[in-house]
LOVEX-923470 format. One record per residue (C-alpha): residue in one letter; y, x, z. Coordinates in steps of 0.02 Angstrom, whole numbers, padded with zeros to 5 digits, always signed. Each point is the difference from the previous one (the first is absolute). Layout:
! residues N
AYXZ
...
! end
This chain:
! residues 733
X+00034+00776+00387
X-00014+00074-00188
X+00086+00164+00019
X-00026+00075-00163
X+00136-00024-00128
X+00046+00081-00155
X+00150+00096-00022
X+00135-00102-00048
X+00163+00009+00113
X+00100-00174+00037
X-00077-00165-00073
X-00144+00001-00147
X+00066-00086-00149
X-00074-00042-00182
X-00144-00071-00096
X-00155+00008-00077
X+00048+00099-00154
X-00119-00018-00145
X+00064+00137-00143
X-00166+00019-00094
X+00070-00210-00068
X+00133+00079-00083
X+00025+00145-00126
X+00093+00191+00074
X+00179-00020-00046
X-00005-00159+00124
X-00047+00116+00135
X+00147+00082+00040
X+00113-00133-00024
X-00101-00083+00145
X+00029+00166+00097
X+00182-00022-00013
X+00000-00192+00030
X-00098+00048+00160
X+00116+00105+00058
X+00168-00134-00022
X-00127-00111+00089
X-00009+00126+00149
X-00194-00014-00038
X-00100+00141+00125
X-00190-00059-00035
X-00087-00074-00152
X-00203-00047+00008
X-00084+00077-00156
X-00151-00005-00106
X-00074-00135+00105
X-00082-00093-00142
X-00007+00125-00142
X-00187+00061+00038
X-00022-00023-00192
X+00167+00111-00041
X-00069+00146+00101
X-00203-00016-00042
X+00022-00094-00195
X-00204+00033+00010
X-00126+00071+00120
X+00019+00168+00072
X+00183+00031-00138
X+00143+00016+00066
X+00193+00011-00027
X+00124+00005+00139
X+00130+00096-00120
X+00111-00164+00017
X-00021-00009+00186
X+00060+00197+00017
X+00137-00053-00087
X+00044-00148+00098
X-00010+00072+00159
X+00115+00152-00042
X+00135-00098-00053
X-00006-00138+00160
X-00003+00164+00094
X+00141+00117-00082
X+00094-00186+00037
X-00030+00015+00193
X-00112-00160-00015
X-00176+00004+00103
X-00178-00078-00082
X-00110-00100+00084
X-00153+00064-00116
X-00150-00128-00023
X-00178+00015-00036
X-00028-00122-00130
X-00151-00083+00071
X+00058-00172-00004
X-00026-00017-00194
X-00142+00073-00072
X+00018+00052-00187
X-00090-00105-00153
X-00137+00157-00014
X-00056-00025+00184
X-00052-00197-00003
X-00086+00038-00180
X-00108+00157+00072
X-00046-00101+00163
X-00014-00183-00018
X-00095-00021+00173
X+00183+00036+00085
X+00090-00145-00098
X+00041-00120+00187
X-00101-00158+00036
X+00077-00163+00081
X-00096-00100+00122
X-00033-00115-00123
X-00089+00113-00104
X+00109+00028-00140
X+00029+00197-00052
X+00183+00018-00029
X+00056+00127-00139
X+00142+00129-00028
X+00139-00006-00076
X+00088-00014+00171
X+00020+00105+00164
X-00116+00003+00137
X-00136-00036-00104
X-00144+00104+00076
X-00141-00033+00124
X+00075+00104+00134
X-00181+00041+00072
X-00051+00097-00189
X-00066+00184+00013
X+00078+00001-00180
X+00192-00066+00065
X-00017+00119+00149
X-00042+00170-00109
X+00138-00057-00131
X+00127-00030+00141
X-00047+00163+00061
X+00039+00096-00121
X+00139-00050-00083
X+00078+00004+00190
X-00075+00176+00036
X+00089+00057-00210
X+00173-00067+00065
X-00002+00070+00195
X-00059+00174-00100
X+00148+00013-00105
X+00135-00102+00091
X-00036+00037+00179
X+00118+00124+00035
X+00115-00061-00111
X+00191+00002+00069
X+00031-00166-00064
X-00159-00080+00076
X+00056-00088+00179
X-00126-00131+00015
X-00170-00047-00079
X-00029-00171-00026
X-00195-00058-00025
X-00043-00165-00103
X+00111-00125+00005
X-00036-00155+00099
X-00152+00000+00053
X-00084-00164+00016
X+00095-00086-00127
X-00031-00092-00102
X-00203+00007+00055
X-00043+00063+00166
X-00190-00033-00020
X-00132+00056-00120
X-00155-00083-00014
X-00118+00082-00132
X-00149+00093+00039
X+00068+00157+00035
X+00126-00086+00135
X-00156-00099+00086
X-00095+00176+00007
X+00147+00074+00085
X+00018-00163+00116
X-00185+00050+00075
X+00025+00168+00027
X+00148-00068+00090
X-00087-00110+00100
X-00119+00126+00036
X+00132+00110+00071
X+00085-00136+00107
X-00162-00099+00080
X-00133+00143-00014
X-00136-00121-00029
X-00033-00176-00076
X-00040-00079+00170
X+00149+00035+00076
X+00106-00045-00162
X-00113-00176+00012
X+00042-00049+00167
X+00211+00054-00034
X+00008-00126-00181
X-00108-00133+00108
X-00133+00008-00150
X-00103-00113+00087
X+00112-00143-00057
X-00047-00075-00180
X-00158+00131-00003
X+00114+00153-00027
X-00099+00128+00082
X-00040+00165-00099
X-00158+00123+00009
X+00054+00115-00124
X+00168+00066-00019
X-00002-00036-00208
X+00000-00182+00041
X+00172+00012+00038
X+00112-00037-00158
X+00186-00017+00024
X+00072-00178+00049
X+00011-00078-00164
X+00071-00153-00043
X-00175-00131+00023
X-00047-00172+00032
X+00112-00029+00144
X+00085+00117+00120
X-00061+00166+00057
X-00041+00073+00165
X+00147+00024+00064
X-00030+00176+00097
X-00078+00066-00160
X+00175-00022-00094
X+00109+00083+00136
X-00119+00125-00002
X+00034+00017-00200
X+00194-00004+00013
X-00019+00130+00136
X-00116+00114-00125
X+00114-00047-00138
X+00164+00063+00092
X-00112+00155+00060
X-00053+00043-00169
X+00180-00016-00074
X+00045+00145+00133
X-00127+00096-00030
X+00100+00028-00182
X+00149+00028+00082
X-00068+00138+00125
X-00106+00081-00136
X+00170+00048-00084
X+00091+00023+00112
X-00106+00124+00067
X+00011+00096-00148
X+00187-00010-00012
X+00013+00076+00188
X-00143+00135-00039
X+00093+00060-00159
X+00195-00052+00030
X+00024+00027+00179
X+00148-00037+00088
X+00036-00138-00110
X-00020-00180+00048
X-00130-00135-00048
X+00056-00178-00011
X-00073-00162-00106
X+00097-00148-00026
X-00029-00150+00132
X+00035-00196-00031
X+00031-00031+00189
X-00036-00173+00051
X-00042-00059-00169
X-00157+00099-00020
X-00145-00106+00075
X-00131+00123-00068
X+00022+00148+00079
X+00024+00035+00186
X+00129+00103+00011
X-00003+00029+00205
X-00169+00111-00060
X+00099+00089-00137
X+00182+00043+00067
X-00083+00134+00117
X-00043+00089-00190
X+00157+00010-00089
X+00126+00124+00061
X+00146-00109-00082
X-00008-00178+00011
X+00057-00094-00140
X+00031-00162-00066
X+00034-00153-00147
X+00104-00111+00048
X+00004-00146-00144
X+00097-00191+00073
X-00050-00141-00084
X+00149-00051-00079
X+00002-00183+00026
X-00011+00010+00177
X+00178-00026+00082
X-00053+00060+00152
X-00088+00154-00068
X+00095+00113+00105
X-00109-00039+00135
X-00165+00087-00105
X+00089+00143-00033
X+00046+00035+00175
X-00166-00047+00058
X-00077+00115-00148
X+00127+00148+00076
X-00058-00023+00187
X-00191+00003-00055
X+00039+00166-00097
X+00095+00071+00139
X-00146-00038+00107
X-00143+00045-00073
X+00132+00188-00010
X-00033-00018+00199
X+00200-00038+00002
X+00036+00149-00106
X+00104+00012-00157
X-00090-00037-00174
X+00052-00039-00172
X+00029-00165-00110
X-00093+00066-00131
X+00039-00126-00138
X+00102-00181+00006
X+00096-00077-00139
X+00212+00021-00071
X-00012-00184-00057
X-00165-00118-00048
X-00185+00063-00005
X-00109-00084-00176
X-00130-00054+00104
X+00029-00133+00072
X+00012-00196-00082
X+00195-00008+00028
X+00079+00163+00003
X+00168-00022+00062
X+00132+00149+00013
X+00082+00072+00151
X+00193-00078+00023
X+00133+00160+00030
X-00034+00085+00155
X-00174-00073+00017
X-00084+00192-00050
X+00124+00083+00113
X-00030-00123+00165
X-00203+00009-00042
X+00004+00202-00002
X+00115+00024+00141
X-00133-00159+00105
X-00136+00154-00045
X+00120+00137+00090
X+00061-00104+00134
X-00215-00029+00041
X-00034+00178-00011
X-00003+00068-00179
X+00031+00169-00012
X-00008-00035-00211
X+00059-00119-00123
X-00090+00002-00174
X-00016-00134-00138
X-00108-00052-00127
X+00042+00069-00112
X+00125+00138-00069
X+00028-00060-00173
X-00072-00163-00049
X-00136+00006-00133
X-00001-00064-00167
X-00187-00022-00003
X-00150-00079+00112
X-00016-00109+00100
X+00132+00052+00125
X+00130+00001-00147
X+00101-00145+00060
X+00016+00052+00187
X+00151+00078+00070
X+00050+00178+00011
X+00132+00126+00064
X+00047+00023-00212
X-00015-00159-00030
X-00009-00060-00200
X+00182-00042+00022
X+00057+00177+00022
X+00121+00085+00102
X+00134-00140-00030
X-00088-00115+00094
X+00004-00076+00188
X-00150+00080+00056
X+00036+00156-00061
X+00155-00029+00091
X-00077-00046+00166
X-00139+00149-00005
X+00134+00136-00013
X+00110-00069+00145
X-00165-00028+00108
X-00056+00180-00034
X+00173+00044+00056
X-00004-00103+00161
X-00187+00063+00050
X+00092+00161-00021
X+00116-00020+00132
X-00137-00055+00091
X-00081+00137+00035
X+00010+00028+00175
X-00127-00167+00016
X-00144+00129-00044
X-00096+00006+00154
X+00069-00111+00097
X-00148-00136+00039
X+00009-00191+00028
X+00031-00094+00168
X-00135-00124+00007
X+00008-00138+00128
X-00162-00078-00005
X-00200+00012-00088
X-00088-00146-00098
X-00177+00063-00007
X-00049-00007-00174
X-00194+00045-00039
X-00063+00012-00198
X-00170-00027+00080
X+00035-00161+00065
X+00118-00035-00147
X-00160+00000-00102
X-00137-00083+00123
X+00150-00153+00026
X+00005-00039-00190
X-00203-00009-00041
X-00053-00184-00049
X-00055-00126+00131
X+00149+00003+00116
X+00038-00150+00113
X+00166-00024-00102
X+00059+00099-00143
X+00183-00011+00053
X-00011+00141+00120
X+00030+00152-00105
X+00039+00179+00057
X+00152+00026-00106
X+00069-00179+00028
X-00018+00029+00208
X+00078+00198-00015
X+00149-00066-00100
X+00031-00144+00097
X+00013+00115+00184
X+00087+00132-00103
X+00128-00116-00069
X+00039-00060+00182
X+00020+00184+00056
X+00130+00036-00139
X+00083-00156+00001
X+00026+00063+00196
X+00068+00177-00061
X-00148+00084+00060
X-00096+00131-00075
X-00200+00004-00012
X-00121+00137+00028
X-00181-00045-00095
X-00136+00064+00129
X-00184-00023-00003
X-00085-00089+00137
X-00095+00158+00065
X+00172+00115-00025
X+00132+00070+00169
X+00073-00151+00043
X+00124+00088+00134
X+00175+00019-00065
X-00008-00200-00053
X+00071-00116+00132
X-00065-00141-00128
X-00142-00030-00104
X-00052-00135-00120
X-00164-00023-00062
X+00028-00158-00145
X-00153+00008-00070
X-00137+00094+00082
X-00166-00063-00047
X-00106+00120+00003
X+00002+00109+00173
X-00098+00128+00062
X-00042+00021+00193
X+00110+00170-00035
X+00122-00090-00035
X+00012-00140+00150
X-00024+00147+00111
X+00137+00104-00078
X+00116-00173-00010
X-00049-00057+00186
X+00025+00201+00073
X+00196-00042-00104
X+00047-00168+00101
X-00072+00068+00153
X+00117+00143-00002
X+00154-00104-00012
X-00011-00060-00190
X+00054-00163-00069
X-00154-00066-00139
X+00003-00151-00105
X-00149-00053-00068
X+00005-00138-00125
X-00147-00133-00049
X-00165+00050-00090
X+00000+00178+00071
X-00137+00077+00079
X-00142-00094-00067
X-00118+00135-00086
X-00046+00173+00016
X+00010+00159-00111
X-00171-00081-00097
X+00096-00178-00004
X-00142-00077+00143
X+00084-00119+00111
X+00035+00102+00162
X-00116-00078+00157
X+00074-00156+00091
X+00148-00119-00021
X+00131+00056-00109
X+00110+00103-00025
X-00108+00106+00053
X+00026+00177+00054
X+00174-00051+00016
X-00057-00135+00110
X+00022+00086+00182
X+00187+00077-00070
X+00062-00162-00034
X-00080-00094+00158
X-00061-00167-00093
X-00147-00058-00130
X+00020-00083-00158
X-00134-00152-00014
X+00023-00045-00173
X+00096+00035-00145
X+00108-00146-00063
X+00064+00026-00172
X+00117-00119-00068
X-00002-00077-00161
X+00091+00045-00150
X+00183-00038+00015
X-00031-00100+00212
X+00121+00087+00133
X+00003-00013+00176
X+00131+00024+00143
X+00025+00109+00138
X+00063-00050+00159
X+00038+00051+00161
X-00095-00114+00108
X-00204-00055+00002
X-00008-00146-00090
X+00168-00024-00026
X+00069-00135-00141
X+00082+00117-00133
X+00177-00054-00031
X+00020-00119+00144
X+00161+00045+00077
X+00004+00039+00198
X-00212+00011-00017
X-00037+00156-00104
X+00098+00130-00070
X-00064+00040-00177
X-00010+00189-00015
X-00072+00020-00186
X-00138-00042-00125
X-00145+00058-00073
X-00105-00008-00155
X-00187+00026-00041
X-00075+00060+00139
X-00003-00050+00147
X-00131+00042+00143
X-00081-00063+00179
X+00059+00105+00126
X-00076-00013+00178
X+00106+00099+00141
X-00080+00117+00108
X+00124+00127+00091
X+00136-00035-00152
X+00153-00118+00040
X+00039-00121-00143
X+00181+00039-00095
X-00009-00137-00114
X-00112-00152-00021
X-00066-00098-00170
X+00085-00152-00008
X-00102-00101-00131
X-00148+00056-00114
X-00170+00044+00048
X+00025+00096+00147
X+00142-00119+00060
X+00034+00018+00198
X-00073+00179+00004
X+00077+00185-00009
X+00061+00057-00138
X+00092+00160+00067
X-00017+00102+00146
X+00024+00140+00115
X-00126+00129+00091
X+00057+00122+00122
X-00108+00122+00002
X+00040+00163+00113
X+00175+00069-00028
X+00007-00101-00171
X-00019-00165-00065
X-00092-00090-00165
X+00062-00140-00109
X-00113-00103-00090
X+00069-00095-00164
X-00159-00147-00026
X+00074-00054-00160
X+00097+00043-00172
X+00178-00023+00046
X+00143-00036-00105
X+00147+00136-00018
X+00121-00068+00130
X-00152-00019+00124
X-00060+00171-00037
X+00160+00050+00006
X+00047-00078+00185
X-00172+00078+00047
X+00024+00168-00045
X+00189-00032+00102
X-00096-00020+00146
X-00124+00143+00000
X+00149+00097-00045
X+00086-00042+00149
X-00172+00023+00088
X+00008+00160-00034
X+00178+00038+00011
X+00023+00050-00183
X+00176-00031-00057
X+00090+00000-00174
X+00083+00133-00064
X+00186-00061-00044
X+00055-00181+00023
X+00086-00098-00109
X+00189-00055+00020
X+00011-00152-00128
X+00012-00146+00064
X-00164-00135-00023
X+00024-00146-00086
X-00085-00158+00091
X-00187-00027-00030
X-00126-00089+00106
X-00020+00017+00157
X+00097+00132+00101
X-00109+00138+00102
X+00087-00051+00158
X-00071-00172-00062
X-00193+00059+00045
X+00052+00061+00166
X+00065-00192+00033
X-00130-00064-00045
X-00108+00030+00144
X-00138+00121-00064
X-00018+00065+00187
X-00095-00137+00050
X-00130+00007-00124
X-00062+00187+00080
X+00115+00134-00081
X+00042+00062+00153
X-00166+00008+00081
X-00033+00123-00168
X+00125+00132+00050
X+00135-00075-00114
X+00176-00047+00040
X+00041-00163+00025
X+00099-00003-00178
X-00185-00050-00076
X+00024+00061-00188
X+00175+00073-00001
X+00007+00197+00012
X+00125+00096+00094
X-00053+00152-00104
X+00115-00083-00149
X-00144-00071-00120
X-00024-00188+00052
X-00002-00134-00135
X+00008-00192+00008
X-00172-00060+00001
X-00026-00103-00143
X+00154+00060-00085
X+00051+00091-00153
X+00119+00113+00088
X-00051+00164-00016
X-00046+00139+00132
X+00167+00019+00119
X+00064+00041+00170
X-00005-00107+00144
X+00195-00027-00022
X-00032-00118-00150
X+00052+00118-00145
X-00112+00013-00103
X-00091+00175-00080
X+00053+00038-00178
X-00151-00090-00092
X+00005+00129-00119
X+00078+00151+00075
X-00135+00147+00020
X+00041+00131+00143
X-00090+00145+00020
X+00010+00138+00089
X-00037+00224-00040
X+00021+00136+00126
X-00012+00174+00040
X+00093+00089+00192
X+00155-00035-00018
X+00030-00103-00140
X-00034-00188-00044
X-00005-00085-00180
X+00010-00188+00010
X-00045-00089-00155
X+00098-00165-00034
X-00075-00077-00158
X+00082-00181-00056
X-00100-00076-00112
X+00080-00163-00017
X+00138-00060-00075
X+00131-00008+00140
X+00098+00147+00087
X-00088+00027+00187
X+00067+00082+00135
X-00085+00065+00144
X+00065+00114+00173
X-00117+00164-00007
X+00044+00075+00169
X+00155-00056-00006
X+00053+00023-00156
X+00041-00145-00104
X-00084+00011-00167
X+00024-00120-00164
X-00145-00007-00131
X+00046-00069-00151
X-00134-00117-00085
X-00109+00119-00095
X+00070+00144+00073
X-00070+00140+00093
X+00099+00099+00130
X-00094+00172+00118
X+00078+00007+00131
X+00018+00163+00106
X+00000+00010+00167
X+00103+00171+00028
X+00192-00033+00079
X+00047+00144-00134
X-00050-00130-00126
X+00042-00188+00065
X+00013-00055-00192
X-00147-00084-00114
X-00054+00123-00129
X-00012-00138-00144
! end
């Protein structure tokens, strides 16, 4: 867990505060806006590289000094940055050879951020110093908190390939394999006459004729992410040798960065921060912020961390910017608290009048002061206020989904049996189940303590290393409840299939082989039932239990019991679910890409199989739809070999509270019938002695749910906390 923090008391709030846009009489009227706002931490100087070094070796940080004294004669904390994440006009013009290079070839020019090869001797001395010039005269300064390096690292471009990248990629190489045999026989160079005697041969994987070894490019998105930290540490090291005492952090993107692998990097920032940006025509996008805020908490080891930027109202960068409604800003920052932000900053303080961020949202926005958002950022800085005895408390998660950037990358290379199986597409789809449930999710890596989890998901785990099937098989055997979902465990760490039927090293943990892979066709579906070769849809022959789309897979049965069988499609009559127990634990096995209410009645059941239980239940009553979850228990699912697997002889419904009519569009809800609030988020912080439940509604209709049992009413859009102290039985609002 991160334990370094900088020294704010209560809840972080503000913004990335640009002054050197606007002219000096504008900078104390921000001061004073800041302050109505209850503002306590602003991000400065992070792009202004050219304002502090206008040419090579000059420069001015007059305007700076000036800054800073007056955000810290206010009582308002900086989050400093080293401007490395936009190189000045006079650096691209005196070294041409660092301008970035696509795959395809083409050299990219300025005129933009993150324009820079980040493997240049020229970047790295430039960074260098203008980092070592502002950690010289700002280090100690009172105002100082927090330093915050770059900005975004691996976006937009996470790769390099010029010349000076591919020289950088051997010596790489060199350090990793130790010799070209040994990195021959890892990328399988004998296929397609790949093999290399000298170590120049090796260029970087380029876009050519037709695809490209495939070991050779997750090699190069490994380098890529490694040579991106090496940036970071390099400053950062200079910021701890000259400003001790003072913390390091750099801006993450969470789950929407595929470029870097952050599971390598959280273990060098002493803050962990993040962007959080929705895309704003998603109705549902309530479900990536909260999986953005679990990943951040994670990779923080469970510790608190910072939102380091998100948006008042719309972004500019997207095709459709659409605005947030009233109280959409308030229930998105307090979603960040309630999943373990110990900070809430925007982008940006006062919206610009120029560039190409000029039309994106702000704290200030163009509007002014007598505008709704002004509005609702002064009464949130006011409520985080009151809020302040949430710092420290940490996040009670109830279950992992084993998330890997590795095998994020080596899934998505060309030449897949069936493009439909996508990393992001299989994450979202378990972690919308486990919120739709009211459970909160823990991001682990395969090879990470898998202990204090009583469940863990793996949805998409293609790429595993014999580490890892030890570390996950050492987890059930200890008591652990797995689920391991189709395509996973097919390749190693240099994307070679691993040695015998699949899914290989997971084979043994999940007691069965998979023959053959059986993708579907675009747009085909098949049905799950709960007997071998039973006629979907037939009534009093086979109850249907739930469909599936693109994939679907071969599954032969060695020490596994079957769960659920395929009723039509090309692996009609055979598994399609199943059950291992394997020493004081047991592992599920998910053959094929299940809809939502499947995956959600699945992830019931290894809930109840591990005795995990919601934490509030709703009181509303449910409205009739499809079939009832007493209605699976009637249906005679014992017979077709639940109960030889361990489970009761319910089949699919889940005492724990989480069952859901197979086949249905009802979502996640007790066994009773009631249904869980579709879109009510619960989540819970604690410290000895003191609870905060989190009740976030963000539909349209009031909720109300027992916590304890306490009786509590969530208006649609509303957000209560919820404390439980008998000194304080009533929702702070």
């Amino acid at each position: 867990m991160h334990s370094r923090w900088p020294r704010i008391d209560g809840l972080a709030y503000g913004g990335d505060y640009n002054p050197d846009q606007w002219p000096a009489e504008v900078w104390e009227q921000d001061v004073v806006l800041m302050r109505e706002a209850g503002v306590t931490l602003v991000s400065v100087a992070i792009f202004s590289w050219g304002m502090l070094e206008p040419r090579p070796g000059e420069y001015d940080f007059g305007w700076l000094d000036q800054v800073l004294g007056l955000l810290h004669d206010a009582g308002i904390a900086v989050d400093l940055g080293t401007p490395s994440a936009a190189p000045p006009p006079w650096f691209l013009r005196r070294h041409p050879e660092a301008h970035p290079v696509t795959r395809d070839g083409q050299v990219l020019g300025g005129g933009s951020r993150q324009a820079y090869c980040p493997s240049s001797p020229a970047y790295a001395s430039a960074c260098a110093g203008i980092t070592r010039k502002l950690a010289e005269r700002y280090g100690s300064h009172p105002a100082v908190v927090l330093w915050h390096v770059n900005n975004e690292y691996g976006a937009p471009m996470g790769e390099c390939y010029c010349e000076t990248s591919v020289a950088a990629f051997r010596d790489w190489l060199r350090d990793r394999y130790g010799d070209l045999d040994t990195l021959n026989d890892r990328w399988g160079a004998a296929f397609w006459s790949q093999r290399y005697g000298e170590w120049d041969e090796i260029d970087a994987p380029r876009t050519s004729t037709t695809v490209v070894n495939p070991a050779q490019r997750l090699d190069f998105a490994r380098f890529s992410s490694d040579a991106l930290l090496a940036c970071f540490r390099r400053e950062r090291d200079i910021l701890h040798e000259l400003s001790p005492g003072v913390p390091v952090t750099t801006n993450f993107m969470a789950n929407n960065c595929k470029s870097v692998d952050y599971w390598r990097w959280a273990p060098e920032v002493d803050v962990i921060s993040n962007d959080n940006y929705l895309i704003a025509e998603r109705t549902d996008n309530q479900l990536d912020l909260a999986m953005s805020a679990d990943m951040t908490r994670s990779l923080a080891g469970g510790g608190s961390w910072v939102l380091m930027e998100h948006s008042t109202s719309a972004v500019s960068w997207q095709p459709r910017n659409i605005a947030k409604r009233p109280g959409e800003m308030r229930r998105n920052s307090l979603a960040h608290v309630a999943r373990g932000a110990d900070g809430v900053l925007f982008f940006q303080w006062r919206a610009s009048r120029y560039g190409a961020e000029k039309h994106h949202s702000a704290m200030l926005p163009q509007a002014g002061t007598d505008s709704r958002i002004w509005r609702e950022v002064v009464e949130l800085g006011g409520e985080l206020r009151d809020l302040a005895g949430l710092r420290g408390t940490t996040v009670e998660p109830d279950l992992a989904l084993l998330w890997d950037w590795e095998s994020w990358w080596a899934l998505e290379f060309e030449w897949r049996p069936s493009t439909d199986l996508g990393h992001l597409e299989r994450m979202r789809a378990w972690y919308e189940a486990c919120f739709r449930a009211g459970l909160t999710v823990d991001f682990a890596h395969p090879e990470a303590d898998l202990s204090r989890y009583p469940l863990v998901v793996a949805p998409a785990l293609y790429l595993a290393t014999e580490r890892g099937a030890a570390n996950l098989r050492r987890y059930v055997e200890a008591g652990g409840t797995l689920v391991v979902c189709c395509f996973s465990g097919i390749v190693d760490e240099h994307d070679r299939v691993h040695p015998g039927p699949y899914p290989g090293v997971l084979r043994d943990i999940l007691g069965l082989h998979v023959e053959e892979w059986l993708p579907l066709r675009a747009g085909e579906s098949v049905t799950l039932t709960g007997e071998p070769g039973g006629a979907a849809g037939l009534a009093g022959t086979s109850q249907v239990l739930g469909a599936a789309d693109a994939w679907t897979e071969a599954v032969i049965l060695g020490d596994a019991k079957p769960v659920a069988w395929y009723a039509d499609g090309p692996a009609a009559g055979g598994p399609a679910v199943t059950r291992h127990e394997l020493g004081a634990g047991r592992a599920w096995y998910v053959s094929a890409r299940t809809d939502a209410p499947t995956t959600a009645a699945l992830l019931a059941v290894a809930c109840e199989s591990a005795g995990l239980t919601t934490p509030v239940v709703p009181i509303a009553p449910a409205p009739a739809s499809g079939l009832s979850a007493s209605g699976l228990s009637d249906s005679g699912l014992s017979d077709s070999g639940l109960s030889d697997s361990g489970l009761s002889d319910s089949g699919l419904s889940a005492s724990a509270g989480l069952s859901v009519p197979a086949g249905s569009t009802a979502p996640v809800g007790p066994a009773d019938g009631t249904p869980w609030p579709r879109d009510l988020e619960v989540v819970r912080r604690s410290r000895p002695g003191r609870r905060y439940t989190f009740l976030i509604n963000h539909g349209p209709d009031t909720t109300s749910v027992l916590v304890g049992d306490r009786a509590i009413s969530v208006p649609g859009g509303d957000v209560r906390v919820i404390t439980d102290l008998p000194a304080s039985p009533d929702p702070l609002d």
